[in-house]
C-alpha positions in Angstrom: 16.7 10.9 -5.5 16.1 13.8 -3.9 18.0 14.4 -0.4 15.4 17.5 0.8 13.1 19.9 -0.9 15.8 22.6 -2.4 18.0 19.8 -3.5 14.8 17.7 -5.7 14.7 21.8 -6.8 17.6 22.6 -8.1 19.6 19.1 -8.8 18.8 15.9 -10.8 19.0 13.7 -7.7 20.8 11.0 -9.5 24.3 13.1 -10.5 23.1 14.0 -13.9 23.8 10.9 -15.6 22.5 10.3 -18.7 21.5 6.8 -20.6 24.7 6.5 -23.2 23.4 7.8 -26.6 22.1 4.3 -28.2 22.2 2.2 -25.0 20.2 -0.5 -25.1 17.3 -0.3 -22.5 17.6 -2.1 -19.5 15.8 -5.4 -19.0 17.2 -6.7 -15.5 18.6 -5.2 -12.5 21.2 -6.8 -10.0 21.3 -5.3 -6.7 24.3 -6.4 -4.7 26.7 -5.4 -1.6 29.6 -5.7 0.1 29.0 -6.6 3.5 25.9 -7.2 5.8 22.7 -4.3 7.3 22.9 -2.5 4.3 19.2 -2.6 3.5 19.7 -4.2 0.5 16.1 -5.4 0.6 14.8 -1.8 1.4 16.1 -0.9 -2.2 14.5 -3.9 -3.7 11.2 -3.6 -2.7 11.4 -0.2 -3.8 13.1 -0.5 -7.2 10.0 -3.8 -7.4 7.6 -1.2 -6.6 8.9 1.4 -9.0 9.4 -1.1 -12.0 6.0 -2.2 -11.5 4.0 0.7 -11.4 5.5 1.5 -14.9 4.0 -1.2 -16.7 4.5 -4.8 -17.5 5.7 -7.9 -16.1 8.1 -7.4 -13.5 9.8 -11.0 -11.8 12.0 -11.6 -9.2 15.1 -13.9 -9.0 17.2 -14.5 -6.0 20.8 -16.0 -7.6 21.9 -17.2 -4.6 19.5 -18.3 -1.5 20.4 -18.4 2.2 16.7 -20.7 3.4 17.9 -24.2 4.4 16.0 -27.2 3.4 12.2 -26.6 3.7 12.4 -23.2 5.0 11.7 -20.1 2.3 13.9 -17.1 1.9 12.3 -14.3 3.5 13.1 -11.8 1.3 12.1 -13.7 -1.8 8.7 -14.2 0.0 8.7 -10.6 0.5 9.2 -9.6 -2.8 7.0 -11.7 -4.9 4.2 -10.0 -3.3 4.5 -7.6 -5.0 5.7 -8.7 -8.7 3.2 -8.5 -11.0 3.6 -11.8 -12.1 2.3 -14.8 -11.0 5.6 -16.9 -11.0 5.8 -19.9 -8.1 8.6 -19.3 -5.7 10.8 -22.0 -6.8 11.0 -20.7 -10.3 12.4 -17.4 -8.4 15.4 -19.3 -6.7 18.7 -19.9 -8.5 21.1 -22.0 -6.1 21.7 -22.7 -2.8 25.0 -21.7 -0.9 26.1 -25.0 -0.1 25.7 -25.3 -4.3 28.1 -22.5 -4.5 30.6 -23.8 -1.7 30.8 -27.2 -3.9 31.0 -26.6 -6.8 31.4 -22.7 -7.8 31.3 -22.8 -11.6 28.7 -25.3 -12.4 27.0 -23.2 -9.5 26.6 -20.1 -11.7 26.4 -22.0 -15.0 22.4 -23.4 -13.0 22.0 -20.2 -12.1 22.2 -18.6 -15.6 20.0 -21.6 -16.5 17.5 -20.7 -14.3 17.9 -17.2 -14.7 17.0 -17.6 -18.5 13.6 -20.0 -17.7 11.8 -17.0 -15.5 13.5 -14.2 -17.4 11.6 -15.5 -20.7 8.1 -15.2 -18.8 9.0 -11.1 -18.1 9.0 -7.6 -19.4 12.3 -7.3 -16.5 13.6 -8.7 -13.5 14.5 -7.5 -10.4 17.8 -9.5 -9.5 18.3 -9.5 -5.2 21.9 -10.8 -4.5 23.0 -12.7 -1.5 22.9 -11.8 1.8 26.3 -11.8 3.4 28.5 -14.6 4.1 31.4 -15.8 2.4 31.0 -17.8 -0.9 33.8 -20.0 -1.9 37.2 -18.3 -2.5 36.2 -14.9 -3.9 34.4 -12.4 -2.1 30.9 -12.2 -1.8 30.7 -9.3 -4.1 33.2 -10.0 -6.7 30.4 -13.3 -6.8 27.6 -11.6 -7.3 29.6 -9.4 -9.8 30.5 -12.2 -11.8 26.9 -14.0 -11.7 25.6 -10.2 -12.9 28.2 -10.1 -15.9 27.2 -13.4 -16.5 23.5 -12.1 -17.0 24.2 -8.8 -18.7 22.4 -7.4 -15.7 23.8 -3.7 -14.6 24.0 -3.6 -10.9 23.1 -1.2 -8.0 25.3 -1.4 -5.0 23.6 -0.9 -1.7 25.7 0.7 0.6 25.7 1.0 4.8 26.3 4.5 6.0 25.2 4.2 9.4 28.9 4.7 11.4 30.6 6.2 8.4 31.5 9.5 7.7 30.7 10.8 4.3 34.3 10.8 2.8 34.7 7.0 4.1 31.3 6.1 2.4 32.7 7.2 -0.7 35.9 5.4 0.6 33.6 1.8 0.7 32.0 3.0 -2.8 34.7 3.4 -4.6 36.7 0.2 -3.4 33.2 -2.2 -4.1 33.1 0.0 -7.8 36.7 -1.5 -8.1 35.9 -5.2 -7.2 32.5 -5.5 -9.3 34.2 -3.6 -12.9 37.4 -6.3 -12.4 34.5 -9.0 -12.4 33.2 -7.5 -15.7 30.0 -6.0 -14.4 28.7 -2.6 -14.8 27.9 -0.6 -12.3 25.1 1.8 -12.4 23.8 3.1 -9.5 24.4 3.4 -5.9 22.2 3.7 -3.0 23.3 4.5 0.2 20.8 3.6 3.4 20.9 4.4 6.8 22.4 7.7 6.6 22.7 10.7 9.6 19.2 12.5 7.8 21.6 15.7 8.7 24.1 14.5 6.3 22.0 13.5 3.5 23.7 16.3 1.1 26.9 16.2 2.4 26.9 12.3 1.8 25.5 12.6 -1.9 28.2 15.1 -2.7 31.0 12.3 -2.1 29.2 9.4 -3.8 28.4 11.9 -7.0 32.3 11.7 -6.6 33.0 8.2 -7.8 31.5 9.4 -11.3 28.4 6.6 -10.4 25.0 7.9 -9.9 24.0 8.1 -6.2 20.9 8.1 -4.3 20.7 8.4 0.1 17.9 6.9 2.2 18.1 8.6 6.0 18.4 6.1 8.5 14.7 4.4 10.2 15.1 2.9 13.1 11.9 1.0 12.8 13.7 -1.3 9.2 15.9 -2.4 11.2 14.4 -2.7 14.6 13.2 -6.6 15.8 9.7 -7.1 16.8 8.5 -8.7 19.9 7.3 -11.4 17.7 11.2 -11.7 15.9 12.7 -11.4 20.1 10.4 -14.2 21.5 11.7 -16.8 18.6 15.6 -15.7 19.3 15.4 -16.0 23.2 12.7 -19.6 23.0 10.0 -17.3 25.0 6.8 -18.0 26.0 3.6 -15.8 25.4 2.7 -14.7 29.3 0.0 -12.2 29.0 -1.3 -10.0 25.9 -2.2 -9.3 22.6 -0.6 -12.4 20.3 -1.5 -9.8 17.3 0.6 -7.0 18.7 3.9 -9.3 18.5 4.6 -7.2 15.4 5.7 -4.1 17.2 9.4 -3.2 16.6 11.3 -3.1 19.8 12.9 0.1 19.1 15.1 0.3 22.1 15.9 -2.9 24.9 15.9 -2.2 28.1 16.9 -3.8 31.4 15.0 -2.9 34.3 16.8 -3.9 37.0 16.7 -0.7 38.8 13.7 0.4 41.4 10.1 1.8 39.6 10.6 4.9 39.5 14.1 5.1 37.9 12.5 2.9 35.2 9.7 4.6 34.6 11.0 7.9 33.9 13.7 6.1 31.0 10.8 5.0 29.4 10.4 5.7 25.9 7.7 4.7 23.1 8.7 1.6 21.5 10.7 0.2 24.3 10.5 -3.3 25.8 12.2 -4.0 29.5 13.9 -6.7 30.3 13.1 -7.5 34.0 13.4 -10.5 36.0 10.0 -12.5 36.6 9.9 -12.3 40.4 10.4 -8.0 40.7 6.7 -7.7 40.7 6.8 -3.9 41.1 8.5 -3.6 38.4 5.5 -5.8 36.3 2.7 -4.5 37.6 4.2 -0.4 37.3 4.8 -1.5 33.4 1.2 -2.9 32.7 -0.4 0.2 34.5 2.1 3.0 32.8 1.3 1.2 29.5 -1.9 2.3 29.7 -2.0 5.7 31.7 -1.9 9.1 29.8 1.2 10.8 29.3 3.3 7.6 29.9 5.4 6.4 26.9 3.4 2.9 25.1 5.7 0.0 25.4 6.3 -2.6 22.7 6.9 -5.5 25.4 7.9 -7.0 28.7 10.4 -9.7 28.6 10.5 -11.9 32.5 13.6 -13.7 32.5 15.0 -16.2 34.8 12.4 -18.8 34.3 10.6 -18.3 37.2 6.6 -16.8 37.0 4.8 -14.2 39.1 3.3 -15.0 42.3 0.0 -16.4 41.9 -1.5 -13.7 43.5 0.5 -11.1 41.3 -0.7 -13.5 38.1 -4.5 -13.1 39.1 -4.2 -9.3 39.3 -1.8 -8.6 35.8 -5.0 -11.2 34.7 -7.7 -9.1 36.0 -6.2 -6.3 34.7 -6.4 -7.7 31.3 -3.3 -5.8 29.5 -2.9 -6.0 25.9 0.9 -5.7 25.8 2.5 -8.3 25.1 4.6 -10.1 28.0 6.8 -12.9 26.7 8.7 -15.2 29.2 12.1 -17.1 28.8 14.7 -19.0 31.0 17.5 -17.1 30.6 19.4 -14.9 32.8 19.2 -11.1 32.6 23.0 -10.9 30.5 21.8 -13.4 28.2 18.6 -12.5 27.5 19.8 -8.5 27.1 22.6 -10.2 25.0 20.3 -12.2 22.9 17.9 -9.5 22.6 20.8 -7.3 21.4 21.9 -9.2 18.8 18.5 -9.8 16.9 18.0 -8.5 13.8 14.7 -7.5 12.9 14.2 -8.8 9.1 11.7 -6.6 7.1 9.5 -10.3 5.2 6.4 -10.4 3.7 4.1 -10.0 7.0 6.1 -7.2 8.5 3.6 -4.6 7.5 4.8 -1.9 9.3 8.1 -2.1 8.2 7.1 -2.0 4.8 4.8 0.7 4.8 8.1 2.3 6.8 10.2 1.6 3.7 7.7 2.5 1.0 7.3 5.6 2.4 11.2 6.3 2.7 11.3 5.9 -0.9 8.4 7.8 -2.0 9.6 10.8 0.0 13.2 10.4 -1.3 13.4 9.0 -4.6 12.3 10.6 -7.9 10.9 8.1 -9.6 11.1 9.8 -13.4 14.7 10.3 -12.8 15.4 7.0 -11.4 14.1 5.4 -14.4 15.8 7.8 -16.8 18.9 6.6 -15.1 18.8 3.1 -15.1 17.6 3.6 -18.9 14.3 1.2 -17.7 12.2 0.2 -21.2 8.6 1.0 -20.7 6.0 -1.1 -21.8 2.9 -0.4 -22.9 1.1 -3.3 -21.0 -0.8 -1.8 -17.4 -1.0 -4.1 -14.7 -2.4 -3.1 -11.1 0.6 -2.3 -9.6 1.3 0.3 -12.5 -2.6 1.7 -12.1 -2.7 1.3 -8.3 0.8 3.8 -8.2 -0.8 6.3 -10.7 -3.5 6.5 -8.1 -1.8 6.7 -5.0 0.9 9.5 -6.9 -2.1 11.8 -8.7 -3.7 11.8 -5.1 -0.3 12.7 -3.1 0.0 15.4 -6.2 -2.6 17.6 -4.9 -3.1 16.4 -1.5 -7.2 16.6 -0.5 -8.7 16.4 3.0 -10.3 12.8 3.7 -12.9 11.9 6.4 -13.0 8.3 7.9 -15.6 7.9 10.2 -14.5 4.3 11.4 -11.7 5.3 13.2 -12.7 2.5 15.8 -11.8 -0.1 12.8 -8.2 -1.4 13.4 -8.0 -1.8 9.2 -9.0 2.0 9.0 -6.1 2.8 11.5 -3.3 0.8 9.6 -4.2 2.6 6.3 -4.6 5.9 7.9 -1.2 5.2 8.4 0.0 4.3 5.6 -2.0 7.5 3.7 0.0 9.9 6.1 3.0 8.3 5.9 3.3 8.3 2.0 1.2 12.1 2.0 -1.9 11.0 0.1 -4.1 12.9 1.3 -4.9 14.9 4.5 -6.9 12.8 7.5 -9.8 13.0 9.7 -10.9 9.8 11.8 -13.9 10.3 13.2 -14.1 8.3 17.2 -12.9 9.3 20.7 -9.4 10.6 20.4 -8.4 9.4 23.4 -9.3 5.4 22.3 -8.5 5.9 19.0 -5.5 7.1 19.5 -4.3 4.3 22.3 -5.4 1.8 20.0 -3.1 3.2 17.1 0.0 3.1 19.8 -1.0 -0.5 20.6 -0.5 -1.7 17.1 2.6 0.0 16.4 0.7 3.1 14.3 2.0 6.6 14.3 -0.6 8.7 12.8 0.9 11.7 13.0 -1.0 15.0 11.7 -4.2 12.8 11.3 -6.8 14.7 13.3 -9.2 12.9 15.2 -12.7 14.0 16.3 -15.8 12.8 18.5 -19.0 13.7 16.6 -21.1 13.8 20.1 -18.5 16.3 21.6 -17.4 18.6 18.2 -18.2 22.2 18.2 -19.4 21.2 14.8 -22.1 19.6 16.6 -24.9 22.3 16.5 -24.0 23.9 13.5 -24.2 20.4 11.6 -27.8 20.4 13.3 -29.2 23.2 12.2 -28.3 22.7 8.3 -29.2 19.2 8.2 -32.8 20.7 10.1 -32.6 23.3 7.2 -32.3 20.9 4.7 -35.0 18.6 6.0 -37.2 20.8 6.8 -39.9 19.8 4.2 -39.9 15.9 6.4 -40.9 17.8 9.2 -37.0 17.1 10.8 -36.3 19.1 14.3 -33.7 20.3 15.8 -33.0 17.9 19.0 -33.5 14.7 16.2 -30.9 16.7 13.9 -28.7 16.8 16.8 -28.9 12.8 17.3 -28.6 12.7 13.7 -25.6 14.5 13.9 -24.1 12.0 16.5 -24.3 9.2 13.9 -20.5 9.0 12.4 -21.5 8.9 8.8 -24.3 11.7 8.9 -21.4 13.9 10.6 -18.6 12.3 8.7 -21.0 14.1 5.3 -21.8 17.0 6.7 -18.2 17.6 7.1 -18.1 17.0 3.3 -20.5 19.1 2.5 -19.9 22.3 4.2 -16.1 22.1 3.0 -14.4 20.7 5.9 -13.7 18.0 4.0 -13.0 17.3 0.2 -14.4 13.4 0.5 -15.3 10.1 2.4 -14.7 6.9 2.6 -16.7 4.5 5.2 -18.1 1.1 5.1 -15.3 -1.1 6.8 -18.1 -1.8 9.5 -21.2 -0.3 8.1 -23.8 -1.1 5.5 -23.5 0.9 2.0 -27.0 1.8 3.2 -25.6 3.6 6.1 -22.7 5.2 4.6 -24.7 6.4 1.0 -28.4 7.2 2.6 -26.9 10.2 4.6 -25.0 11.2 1.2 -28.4 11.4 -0.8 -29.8 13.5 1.9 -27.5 16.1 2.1 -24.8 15.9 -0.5 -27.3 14.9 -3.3 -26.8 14.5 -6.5 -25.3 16.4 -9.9 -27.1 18.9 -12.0 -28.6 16.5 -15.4 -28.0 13.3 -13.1 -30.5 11.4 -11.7 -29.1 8.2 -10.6 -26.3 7.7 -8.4 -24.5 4.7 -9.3 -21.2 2.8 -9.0 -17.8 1.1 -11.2 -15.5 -0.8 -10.2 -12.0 -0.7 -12.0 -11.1 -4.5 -12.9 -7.2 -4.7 -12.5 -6.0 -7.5 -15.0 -2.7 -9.6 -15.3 -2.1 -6.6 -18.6 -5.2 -3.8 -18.5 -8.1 -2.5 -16.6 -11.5 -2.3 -17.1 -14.6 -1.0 -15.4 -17.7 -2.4 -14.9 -20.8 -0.7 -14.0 -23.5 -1.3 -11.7 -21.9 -3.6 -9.2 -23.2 -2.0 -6.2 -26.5 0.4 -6.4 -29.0 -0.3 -8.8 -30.4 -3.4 -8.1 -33.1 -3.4 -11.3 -32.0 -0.2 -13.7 -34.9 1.0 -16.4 -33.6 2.2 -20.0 -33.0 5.5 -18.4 -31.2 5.1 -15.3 -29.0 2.0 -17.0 -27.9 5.4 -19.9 -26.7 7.1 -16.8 -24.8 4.5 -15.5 -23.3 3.9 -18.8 -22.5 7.9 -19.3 -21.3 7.8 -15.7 -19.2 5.2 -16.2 -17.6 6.4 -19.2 -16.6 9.5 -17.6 -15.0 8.5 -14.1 -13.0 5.7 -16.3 -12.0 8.6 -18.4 -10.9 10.4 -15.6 -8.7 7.9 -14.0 -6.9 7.3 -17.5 -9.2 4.9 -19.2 -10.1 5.6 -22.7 -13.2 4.5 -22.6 -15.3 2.0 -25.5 -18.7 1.4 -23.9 -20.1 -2.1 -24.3 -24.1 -2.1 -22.8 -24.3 -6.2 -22.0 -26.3 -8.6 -22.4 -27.2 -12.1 -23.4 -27.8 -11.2 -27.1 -25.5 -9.6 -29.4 -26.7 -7.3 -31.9 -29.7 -8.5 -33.6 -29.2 -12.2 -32.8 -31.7 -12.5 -29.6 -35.1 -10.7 -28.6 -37.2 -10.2 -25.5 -37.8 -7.4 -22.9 -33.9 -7.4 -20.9 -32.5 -7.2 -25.0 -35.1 -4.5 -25.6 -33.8 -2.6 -22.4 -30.3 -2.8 -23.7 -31.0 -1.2 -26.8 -32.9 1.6 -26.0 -30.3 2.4 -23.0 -27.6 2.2 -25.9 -29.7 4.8 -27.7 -30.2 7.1 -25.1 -26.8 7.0 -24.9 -25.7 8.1 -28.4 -28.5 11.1 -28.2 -26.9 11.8 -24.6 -23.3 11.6 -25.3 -22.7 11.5 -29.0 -19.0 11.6 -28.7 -18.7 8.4 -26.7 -17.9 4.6 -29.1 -20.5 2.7 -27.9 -21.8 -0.5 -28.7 -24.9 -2.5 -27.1 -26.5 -5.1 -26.5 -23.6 -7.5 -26.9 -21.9 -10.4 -25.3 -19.3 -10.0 -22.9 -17.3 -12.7 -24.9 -17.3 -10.1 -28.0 -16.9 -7.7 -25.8 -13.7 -8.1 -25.2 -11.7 -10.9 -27.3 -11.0 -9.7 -31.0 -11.8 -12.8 -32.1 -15.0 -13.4 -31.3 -15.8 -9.9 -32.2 -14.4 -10.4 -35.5 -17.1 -12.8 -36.1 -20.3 -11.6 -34.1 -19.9 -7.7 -34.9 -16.4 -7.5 -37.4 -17.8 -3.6 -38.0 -17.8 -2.4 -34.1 -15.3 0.1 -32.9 -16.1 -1.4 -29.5 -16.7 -5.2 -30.2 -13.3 -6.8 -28.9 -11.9 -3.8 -27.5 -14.8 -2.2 -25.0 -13.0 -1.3 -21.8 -15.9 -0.2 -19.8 -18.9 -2.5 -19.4 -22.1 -2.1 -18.3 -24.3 -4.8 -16.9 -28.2 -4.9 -17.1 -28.8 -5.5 -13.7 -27.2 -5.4 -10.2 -27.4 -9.3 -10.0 -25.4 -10.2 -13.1 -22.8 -7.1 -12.3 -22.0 -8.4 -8.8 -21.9 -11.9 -9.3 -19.7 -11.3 -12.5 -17.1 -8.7 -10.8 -16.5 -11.3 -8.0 -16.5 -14.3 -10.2 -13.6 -12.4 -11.9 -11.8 -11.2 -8.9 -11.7 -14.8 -7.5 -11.1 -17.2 -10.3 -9.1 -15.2 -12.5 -7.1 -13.1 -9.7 -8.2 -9.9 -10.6 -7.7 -6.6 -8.2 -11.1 -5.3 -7.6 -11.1 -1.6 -6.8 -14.1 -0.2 -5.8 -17.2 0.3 -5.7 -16.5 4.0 -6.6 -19.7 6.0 -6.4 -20.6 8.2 -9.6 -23.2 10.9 -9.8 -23.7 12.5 -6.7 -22.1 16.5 -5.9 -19.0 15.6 -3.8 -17.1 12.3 -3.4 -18.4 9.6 -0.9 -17.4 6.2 -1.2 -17.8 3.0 0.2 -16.1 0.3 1.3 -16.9 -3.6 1.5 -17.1 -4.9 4.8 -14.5 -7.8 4.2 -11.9 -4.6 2.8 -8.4 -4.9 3.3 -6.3 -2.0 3.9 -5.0 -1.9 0.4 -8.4 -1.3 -0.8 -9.2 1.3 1.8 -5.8 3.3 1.0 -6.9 2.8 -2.7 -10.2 4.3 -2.2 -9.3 7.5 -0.4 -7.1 8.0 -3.3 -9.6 8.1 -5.7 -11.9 9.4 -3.7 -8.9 12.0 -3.8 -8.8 12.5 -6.9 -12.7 12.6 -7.8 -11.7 16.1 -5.2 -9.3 17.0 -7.3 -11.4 16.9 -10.3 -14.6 18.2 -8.7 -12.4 21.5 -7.9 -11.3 21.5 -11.2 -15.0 21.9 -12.5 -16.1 24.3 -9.9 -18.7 22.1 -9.0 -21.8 24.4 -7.8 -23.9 24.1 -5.0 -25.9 20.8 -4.8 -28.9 20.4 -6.8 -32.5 19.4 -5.2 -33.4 16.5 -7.7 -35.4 14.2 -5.1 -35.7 11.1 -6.6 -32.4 9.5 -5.0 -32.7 11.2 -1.6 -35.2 8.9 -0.1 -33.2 6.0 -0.3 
């Protein structure tokens, strides 16, 4: 882990510790502490993450389990979202701690049991111990130590350095490396979170110390921060007024307002929710207004105590005035609901999305992954599931980071992965929308979108100059100035003019628009590729152990001979550049010689074209998609293919059969879809489905990233005039 830029430099961020000569490689990984708040879940999800994206099946267990009867532990829920195997919860769990209390032997002698069932069903295992309390006689740790022994899993020991200085971190190290090697465990790592980000160097320097390798996570207030959501359940409130939806917001600092307006308003601070009693309506009604007036602070929450309600007449106007904060109400008394609200822990579980995009991005800006792994001595399989090829994307794109337009910035889905894309650095922003709304809206949810610029096509200085090359360029359809400048109002002719004189390297829309009105503007004025003539599209098929891309999904509705050879060549290449070696199956209902008619005869003149086009590409067509892909059936239809039971990029005769067949995959058999990723045209536009979710629009500016990235590579020259797409 690297604590800043000159020490990732100059230092292996781990304490230069090397695998033992010989060591076996590790399979499982125990991650344990010694007292409570030390983000121990922080470290999971990232080590789940990091494990994942490097190939095979990664499970989780949780030894020991805090969830009473017919509630589920939150950080077990949390976590199998992102496993990459499909493992039911139950066969996660180990024992319960009223087990443990009983009965502590047989407790761990079930747990091994258990431990061994899902462990046989992985490549590794991700081992999350319990959360602190006391267990039986021992302590906690020395518990978890023994289970870990028990498991020949190596453990990393999460550490809380919030209130500590450096030397007594090492202090708290040191003793818990004492108490887990007397149990007969091994440690191998540790991590210590919530660190002064001044200190980070200072604090790696002692913890190198203890002769264990040490990584340091800076302190965020928003991990451990509760939402509104997490303070209305603690204090029994009810919803008053608001935005249900916005109950996620992390209360980042708690208030009492029990002082007159002005005093309060000028303590505000972003992230802040008062405490105020119901009846001060001065105090409501100057929070609701300052919520939403420039250059005031945006609030998470009100919280009116006392039981009581507004007057009616003060109800009508907070009504009228129709405030999206959320205003929760409870019965308490202002010391016990400032007491209550003190004490709440906010707990980063499966829907706390900002929280984990808050953690993933900690570790991505502070954690080498290569030297993490080399560390832990982590065995890497050869198997490539979606988490392993959605990380390549996301780290080639943050690699050599490329400017991205979004011209949906009014779409809440665009603003929660424009977030997440600044906040893990991968790629450079534009949103295209009113800054002024855009920007409120991202407070409202809880967004910080940083250094994301945002810009209103109807009032850019871009405006005119946009006009008079798309005029230029459409000159020969008689085009005219004043409509160029209307044109030019339209977020996704402006979002591609942007692309197109430089501004920016790609775009991505289609959240709320048609792929009609995101790709018609991009065969105007983008246009295609010297030597292509059809634009069309792949999608990369993310299964349980490889990926595979199929091509047309999205364009072509009826491809001739010609146009389905370009797709196939297409294809090919953009699955070669995102790491695909690619075997080209052209599909169709026949296989080989076996079946005639016009679709066959299609196939096999496209799969000629082909070989005369591309000669160095293995390609096979027409064939089935059964011995397409399964050996077996290839080793009876077409034993003498090089592509027959292997293909890994394949090619559908028609738009009809390639949709319906990507999203019968995606649904029945779980698939990750990513896509459609547009092929052929001069610079990278892509679109989005209208049902996306903001893992597939993060995904998508990523590649659309790194199709940037590659079209720099090849110096790509000025767009060609080929005509026969632009009319579309």
């Amino acid at each position: 882990m690297a604590t800043d830029a000159e020490h990732a430099a100059n230092a292996d961020p781990v304490g230069n510790a090397e695998p033992a000569p010989g060591a076996e490689a590790t399979t499982s990984i125990y991650i344990a502490s010694s007292e409570g708040e030390t983000g121990k879940s922080i470290v999971a999800l990232g080590l789940l993450v990091l494990l994942s994206a490097t190939g095979g099946r990664v499970g989780v267990f949780r030894p020991i389990s805090r969830a009473a009867a017919g509630e589920r532990d939150h950080v077990l829920d949390l976590l199998i979202d992102y496993d990459s195997v499909d493992i039911p919860y139950e066969d996660c769990l180990g024992v319960t701690y009223e087990q443990v209390h009983e009965d502590p032997e047989g407790a761990i002698a079930e747990i091994v049991a258990r431990y061994h069932a899902l462990r046989s069903r992985c490549d590794r295992v991700v081992i999350v111990g319990s959360d602190y309390t006391d267990v039986g006689t021992p302590s906690e740790l020395s518990y978890n130590a023994r289970i870990a022994a028990n498991l020949s899993a190596p453990m990393v020991l999460a550490l809380r350095a919030i209130d500590r200085s450096p030397a007594e971190l090492r202090g708290l190290a040191e003793a818990s490396i004492a108490e887990v090697t007397a149990a007969h465990a091994t440690p191998i790592a540790l991590v210590a979170n919530r660190c002064d980000p001044d200190r980070l160097d200072e604090i790696h320097a002692q913890l190198v110390r203890t002769g264990i390798p040490a990584l340091c996570l800076p302190e965020e207030p928003v991990l451990f921060a509760p939402t509104m959501g997490e303070l209305k359940e603690a204090l029994g409130a009810t919803m008053y007024s608001g935005d249900e939806e916005l109950l996620d917001r992390e209360a980042l600092r708690v208030m009492v307002g029990g002082m007159t307006v002005e005093h309060i308003l000028e303590r505000l601070t972003d992230g802040t929710v008062v405490i105020t009693p119901a009846d001060r309506s001065d105090v409501l009604l100057a929070l609701v207004n300052a919520n939403t007036a420039q250059g005031f602070p945006r609030l998470s929450g009100i919280i009116l105590n006392g039981g009581l309600k507004p007057h009616p007449m003060i109800e009508a106007l907070v009504s009228g005035l129709k405030p999206t904060l959320p205003i929760i109400s409870c019965q308490q008394g202002t010391y016990d609901t400032a007491r209550a609200a003190a004490h709440t822990r906010g707990r980063l579980g499966a829907g706390s999305a900002r929280k984990i995009e808050a953690a993933l991005a900690l570790i991505d800006t502070h954690v080498d992954p290569e030297q993490v792994l080399h560390s832990l001595n982590v065995a890497t399989p050869t198997v490539v599931t979606p988490q392993m090829f959605e990380y390549r994307l996301v780290s080639r794109a943050r690699a050599d980071r490329k400017h991205i337009v979004l011209p949906e910035g009014d779409d809440d889905r665009i603003l929660r992965a424009a977030n997440r894309l600044a906040r893990r650095g991968v790629a450079d922003l534009t949103l295209l929308g009113d800054p002024d709304d855009v920007r409120a809206r991202a407070v409202e949810l809880g967004l910080d979108l940083g250094d994301v610029s945002v810009i209103d096509p109807a009032a850019s200085g871009y405006l005119d100059e946009f006009a008079e090359i798309y005029t230029e360029l459409r000159k020969h359809k008689g085009m005219e100035f004043e409509r160029a400048q209307e044109k030019m109002r339209d977020v996704s002719y402006f979002g591609t003019m942007m692309v197109h004189t430089g501004r920016a390297d790609g775009m991505v829309s289609g959240a709320s628009h048609t792929t009609a009105h995101t790709i018609r503007p991009a065969f105007e004025i983008i246009k295609t590729k010297p030597g292509v003539s059809t634009v069309s599209s792949v999608f990369f098929m993310c299964l349980a152990d490889k990926v595979l891309a199929y091509g047309d999904c999205a364009i072509v509705p009826d491809p001739t001979d010609e146009q389905l050879a370009d797709i196939a060549i297409s294809s090919a290449r953009t699955s070669a550049a995102f790491g695909i070696d690619p075997r080209v199956a052209l599909l169709s209902y026949s296989t080989g010689t076996s079946g005639s008619g016009a679709d066959v005869e299609k196939v096999k003149t496209a799969t000629e074209l082909v070989r005369e086009r591309a000669p160095e590409l293995l390609v096979e067509g027409p064939i089935q998609y059964d011995a397409a892909v399964e050996p077996s059936v290839a080793e009876t239809k077409m034993p003498d293919s090089p592509v027959a039971g292997r293909a890994t990029v394949l090619i559908f005769p028609d738009l009809n059969t390639g949709n319906n067949t990507y999203k019968a995959v995606q649904r029945s058999a779980g698939a990750v879809a990513i896509g459609p990723v547009l092929q052929g045209l001069n610079k990278p536009i892509n679109d989005l489905s209208r049902g996306a979710l903001v893992s597939d629009i993060v995904n998508t500016v990523a590649i659309t990233a790194i199709q940037a990235q590659q079209a720099q590579a090849e110096q790509t020259v000025a767009p060609a005039e080929t005509g026969g797409e632009e009319e579309r």
